[in-house]
N, C-alpha and C positions, 0 to 999 in steps of 0.2 A: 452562461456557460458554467458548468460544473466541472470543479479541478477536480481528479482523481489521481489518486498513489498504489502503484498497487507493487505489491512485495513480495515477492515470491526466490527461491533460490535456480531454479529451474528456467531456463532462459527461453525454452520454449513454451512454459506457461506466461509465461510473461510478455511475449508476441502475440500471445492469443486471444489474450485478456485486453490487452493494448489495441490489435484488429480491431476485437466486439467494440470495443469504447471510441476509438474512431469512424467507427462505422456508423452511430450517431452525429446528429447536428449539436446536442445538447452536453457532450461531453469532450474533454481534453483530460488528456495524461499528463501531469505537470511532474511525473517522476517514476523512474523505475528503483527500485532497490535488490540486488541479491542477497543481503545479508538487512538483519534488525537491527544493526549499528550501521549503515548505510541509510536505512531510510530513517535514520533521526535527523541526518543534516539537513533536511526538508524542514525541521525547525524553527530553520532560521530564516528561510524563504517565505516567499506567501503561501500561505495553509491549505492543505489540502481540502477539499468538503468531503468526500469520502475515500476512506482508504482500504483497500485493498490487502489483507495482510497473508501470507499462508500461515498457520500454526509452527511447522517447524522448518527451522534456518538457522543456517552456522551463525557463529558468534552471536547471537540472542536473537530468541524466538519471538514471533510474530507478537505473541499475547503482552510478551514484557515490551517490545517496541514500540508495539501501541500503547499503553501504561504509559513511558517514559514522552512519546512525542504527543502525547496530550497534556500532560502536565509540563509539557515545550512549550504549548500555545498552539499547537498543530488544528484544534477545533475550538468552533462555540460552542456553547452552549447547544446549539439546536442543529448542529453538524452531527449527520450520522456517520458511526465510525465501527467499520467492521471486520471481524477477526475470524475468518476461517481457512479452512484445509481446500487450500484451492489448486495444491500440488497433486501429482499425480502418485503412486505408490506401489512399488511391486511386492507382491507373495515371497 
């Protein structure tokens, strides 16, 4: 089973993303976050394998969260850990 983290501010992406990944046998959501100082206390729990992050979110953005909760112990070495814009964005 593959832990996955996904971070998004937007509560509807994050059902979505949450759907897809349940909808596998091979995946579990071991955490939502709306905010990048939210999903650092994942930390402290057991690590995610990959994490989910959007780009931007209140109180710190996906890129520094992910920066800060890998140098938590969030991944191994051979955990892939990935940072993009997976919110949605209007004109």
């Amino acid at each position: 089973m593959i832990k996955v983290l996904i971070g998004d501010d937007q509560q509807l992406v994050r059902a979505g993303v949450r759907m897809l990944c349940e909808s596998t046998s091979d995946l579990t959501v071991v955490g939502e976050a709306a905010k990048g100082t939210e999903a650092l206390r994942f930390a402290e729990q057991p690590s995610p394998e990959v994490v989910l992050m959007d780009l931007h979110m209140p109180a710190m953005d996906g890129t520094s969260a992910t920066g800060s909760g890998r140098s938590s112990g969030w991944s191994r070495p051979d955990t892939p850990t990935t940072t993009s814009p997976i919110g949605c964005t209007s004109a």
